[in-house]
C-alpha positions, 0 to 999 in steps of 0.5 A: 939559103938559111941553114937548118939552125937558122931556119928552127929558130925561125919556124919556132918563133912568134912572129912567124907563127904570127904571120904565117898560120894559115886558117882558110879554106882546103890547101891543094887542088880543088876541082869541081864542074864549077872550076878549079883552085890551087892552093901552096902554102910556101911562105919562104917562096920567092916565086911559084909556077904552075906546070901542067901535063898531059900524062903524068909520067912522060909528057912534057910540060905544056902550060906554065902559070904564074900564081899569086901570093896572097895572106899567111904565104899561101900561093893561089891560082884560080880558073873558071875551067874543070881541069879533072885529068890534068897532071900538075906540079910546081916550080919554086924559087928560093934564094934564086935557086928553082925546086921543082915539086909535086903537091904536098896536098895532092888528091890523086898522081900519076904512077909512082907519085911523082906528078899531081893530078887534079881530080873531081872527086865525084867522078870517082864515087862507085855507084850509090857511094852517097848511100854508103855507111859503116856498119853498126857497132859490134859489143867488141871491137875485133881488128884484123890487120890485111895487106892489101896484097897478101889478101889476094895473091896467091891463088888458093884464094879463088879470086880473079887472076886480074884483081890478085893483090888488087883493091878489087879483090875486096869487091868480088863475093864468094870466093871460095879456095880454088873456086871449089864452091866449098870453103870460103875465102875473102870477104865470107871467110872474115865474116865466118871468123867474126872479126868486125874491123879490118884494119889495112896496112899502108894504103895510101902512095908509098914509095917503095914499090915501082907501081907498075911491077905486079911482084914488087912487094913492100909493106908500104911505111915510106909515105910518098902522096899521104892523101892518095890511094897506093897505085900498085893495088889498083888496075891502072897506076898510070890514070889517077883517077882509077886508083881513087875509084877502086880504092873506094869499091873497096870501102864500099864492099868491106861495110855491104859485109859488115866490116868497118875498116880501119887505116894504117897511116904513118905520119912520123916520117916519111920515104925520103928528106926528098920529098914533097913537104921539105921541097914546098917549105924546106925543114919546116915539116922535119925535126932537126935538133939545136945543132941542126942534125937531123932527128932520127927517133924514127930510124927513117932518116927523118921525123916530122914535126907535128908540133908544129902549127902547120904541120899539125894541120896537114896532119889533122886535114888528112885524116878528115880528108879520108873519113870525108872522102873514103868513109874510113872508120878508124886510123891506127898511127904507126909509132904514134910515140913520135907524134905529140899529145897535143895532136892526137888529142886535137884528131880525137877531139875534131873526130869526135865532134863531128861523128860522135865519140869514140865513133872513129877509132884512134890507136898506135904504137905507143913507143919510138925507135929512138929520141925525137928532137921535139919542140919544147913543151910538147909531150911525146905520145909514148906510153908513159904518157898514156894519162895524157891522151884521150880516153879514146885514144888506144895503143898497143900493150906490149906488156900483155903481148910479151907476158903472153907469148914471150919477149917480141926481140928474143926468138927464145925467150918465153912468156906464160904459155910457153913455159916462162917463170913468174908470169902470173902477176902480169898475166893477171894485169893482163886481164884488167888491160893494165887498169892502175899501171902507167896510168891507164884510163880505161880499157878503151885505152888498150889495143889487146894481142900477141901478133901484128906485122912486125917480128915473128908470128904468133906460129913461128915465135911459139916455133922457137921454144916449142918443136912438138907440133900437136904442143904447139897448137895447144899452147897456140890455142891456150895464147889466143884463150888469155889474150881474147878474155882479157880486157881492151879491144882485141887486135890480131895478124891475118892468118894467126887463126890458122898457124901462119908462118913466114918460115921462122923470118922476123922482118918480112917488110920488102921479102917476097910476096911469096913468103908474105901471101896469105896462104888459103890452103893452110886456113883449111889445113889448120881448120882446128885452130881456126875454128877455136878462134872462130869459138873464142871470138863469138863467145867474146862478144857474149861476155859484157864483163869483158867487152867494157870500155868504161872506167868501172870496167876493172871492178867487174874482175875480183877473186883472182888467184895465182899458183905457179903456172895457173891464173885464175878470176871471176867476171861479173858478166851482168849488163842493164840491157841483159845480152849474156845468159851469164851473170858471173864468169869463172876464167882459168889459165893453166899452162902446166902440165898436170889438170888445176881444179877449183871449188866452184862458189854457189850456183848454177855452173856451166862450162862455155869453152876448155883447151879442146872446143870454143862452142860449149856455149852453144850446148852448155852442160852443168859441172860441180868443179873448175877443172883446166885441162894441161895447156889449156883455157876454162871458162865457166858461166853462172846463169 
């Protein structure tokens, strides 16, 4: 067998690209009532059989077919029968020696992935899949992040003991805490707080949960099958099939709701060097450096190779795959710093072209955990290279998140709201979502928060600085009053509106669901703070000054002003379509502790929000002077 160097200077020559670069038509298993395809891109493939199963865990192999190579080092099998059900996998021979594998490219598995399964997908759809539509644009993007365990499991939630931590929970309607019939909880919660897009956390096949285990718990980066829902959240990991259906019951309830629903993926690495990808093609789909060491920017043990022509096409067909198939409305790529501009240019471009621009929305993190052995001449989709993406393609602004709210490594460093020195200027960059630093386009460009999954929450990070409670949510409210009238689409945790914690612990990946369970008791127990959010988020989607995604959009922020622990600026808030009773905006941040006051310019004044209500829009009275409480927001609105 050719050695990792051998084969990088193969996989990176002309001729191979020449001969191999496959074109045609889907890769992987096909079924329909009509029969069924295989399809193996293995070009370095001496010889591929073709097992069948009865399960797909236990049973032995039953049948075994040899397939035929055909152009680009492309394998086929063909049959005039509907193999829907049958589990599958493939023996390889390189250099006389077999590997067996399951499908790069499969559709369904059977439980923990380890075997394909072939699937006739529209056995699969819920009723009236064909009617099912993503919701109408909100004037703002408002991106929950959930996981589909922590949702549901804890059973404040009132949901059914049997879909707890399931993809049905999303399907059941009214739940309520306790099942008290009083608070909501579920779906009418999140259509209560206003939030538009739920973006789940890793719900494609991943590798570190046994998906028979009901308390095994994993936030799910180790992608195992990218092309197949989870196994654990579904009723029955062992029939392949029913993962699909409930998966898309899921879709279907969140956009009947409102919500369209945005996918976590992860395509820089993957669980294991194990894996399906590296048995079919070895070290085609990972970097490897010139020595041939393998590349680690991902502190995973392995980073794909999406430079690559086939390996940008997997890629590419699988986020189609789940628009087509899953109706998704938005993908959020996790260390996309790993991925090329090249690629997610192409993904913006292919969405866009068929679903409209910007219809789909594409955003990461803009950042690596370490250097990646990219190909020469591709550009790394980090932030610096931000002026090379597409306009719409967005990513995570770690300098608004760290002026807010402190440094995201350093438990006890402070940001603005929590007391830290010389903040003001970045607090003010904030606002216009960096327009003019590290080249940013627009503010379409920029994903807008001070929480996610990662590190501590919003509550514990704010914990470390501050041990007065009654402070804490003040400033909590006085974070949450900056970063939802700056510029950008807006992104938070679930649960930040009602003070969620995980007991001061940083990395909560593979802790127990215990810890990492949205409380529902505690959405009620803070029910203060999760109203001030509920205010802030409806008020937002008022204010067109701030809701602009285009180029112009930083020339609707001037007068911006500074003082030590004070910010201040006003909006123009006019829009053609005339949706805001306010033309102007006047926006102030005061952390300190003593009242800032302002002169007003000419006209008709309104206070919409200070530190203690978020509704004084619904009843605005008049005022004649800008005065921000200690620890708190103003925002006023000219009519």
């Amino acid at each position: 067998m050719r050695t990792r160097q051998e084969l990088k200077r193969l996989y990176h020559s002309s001729e191979f690209q020449k001969k191999y670069l496959y074109e045609g038509s889907d890769l992987g298993a096909v079924c329909t009532e009509e029969g069924t395809s295989f399809l193996l891109w293995s070009p370095l493939a001496e010889n591929v059989k073709l097992r069948f199963y009865k399960d797909g865990e236990k049973a032995s192999c039953h049948q075994v077919v040899s397939m035929e190579k055909e152009e680009k080092g492309v394998w086929a099998y063909r049959t005039g029968e509907s193999l829907h059900g049958v589990y599958y996998d493939y023996e390889l021979t390189f250099d006389g020696e077999k590997t067996v594998t399951g499908d790069p490219y499969a559709r369904a598995c059977g439980v923990n992935g380890n075997r394909s399964m072939v699937c006739n997908l529209k056995k699969t759809d819920p009723q009236v899949w064909d009617e099912d539509k993503r919701p109408e644009p909100s004037p703002e993007n408002v991106i929950y992040e959930l996981h589909v365990k922590e949702f549901s499991w804890d059973a404040s939630g009132g949901f059914k003991k049997e879909n707890r931590g399931k993809y049905r929970a999303f399907t059941e309607e009214h739940t309520t805490l306790h099942g008290n019939g009083v608070h909501p909880t579920g779906l009418d919660y999140l259509k209560e707080l206003g939030v538009t897009h739920v973006q789940i956390m890793p719900a494609y096949d991943y590798g570190s949960v046994d998906e028979k285990s009901e308390t095994d718990f994993n936030w799910g980066y180790d992608p195992v099958n990218y092309n197949v829902p989870e196994g654990s959240y579904s009723t029955d990991p062992e029939h392949g099939e029913v993962r699909i259906r409930e998966f898309k019951e899921m879709i279907q309830a969140l956009h009947r709701n409102g919500f369209r629903v945005i996918m976590d993926v992860v395509y820089n690495h993957m669980y294991s060097l194990d894996n399906n990808l590296n048995r079919t093609v070895p070290w085609y789909y990972f970097r490897t450096d010139k020595n041939g060491e393998i590349s680690n920017g991902s502190a995973c043990g392995n980073d794909v190779a999406s430079e690559r022509p086939m390996c940008a096409r997997y890629i590419l067909d699988s986020v189609l795959y789940w628009v087509r198939e899953y109706h998704i409305d938005g993908f959020r790529f996790d260390l996309m710093g790993l991925l090329d501009v090249e690629l997610m240019n192409r993904i913006r471009r292919e969405l866009d072209t068929v679903y409209g621009e910007g219809e789909i929305l594409i955003y990461g993190e803009p950042w690596a955990a370490d250097v990646t052995a990219m190909e020469d001449g591709a550009a790394p989709a980090l932030k610096s290279n931000i002026q090379l993406l597409d306009k719409n393609v967005g990513m995570f602004c770690d300098d608004t998140r760290d002026a807010i709210k402190g440094h995201v490594f350093e438990a006890e460093t402070p940001g603005f709201v929590n007391g830290a020195e010389g903040m003001e200027d970045k607090i003010l960059n904030s606002v216009t979502a960096w327009w003019g630093k590290d080249s940013v386009k627009t503010p379409s460009q920029i994903i807008t928060y001070v929480s996610a999954h990662d590190n501590w929450t919003l509550w514990d990070k704010l914990e470390k600085t501050i041990s007065d409670e009654k402070q804490r949510e003040k400033v909590n409210r006085l974070a949450a009053a900056i970063y939802m009238t700056c510029q950008g689409n807006l992104f938070f945790l679930s649960g930040e509106e009602f003070a969620r914690t995980k007991d001061g612990y940083e990395n909560t990946y593979n802790a127990p669901i215990e810890l990492n369970r949205l409380d529902w008791e505690r959405a009620y127990e803070y029910q203060e703070l999760r109203q001030y959010y509920q205010g802030l988020i409806a008020l937002r989607k008022q204010l067109p000054g701030l809701c602009d995604k285009s180029e112009e959009a930083r020339k609707r922020i001037s007068g911006q002003w500074k003082e030590d622990g004070a910010v201040g600026f006003l909006v123009d808030n006019r829009d053609e379509a005339k949706t805001s009773p306010w033309k102007k905006l006047l926006i102030i941040y005061n952390r300190t502790e003593k009242t800032v006051t302002r002169e007003l310019p000419e006209g008709n004044w309104e206070i919409l929000l200070n530190g203690e209500n978020s509704f004084l829009w619904k009843e605005p009275k008049n005022t004649q002077k800008a005065e921000a409480a200690p620890v708190s927001a103003l925002i006023l609105g000219q009519r």
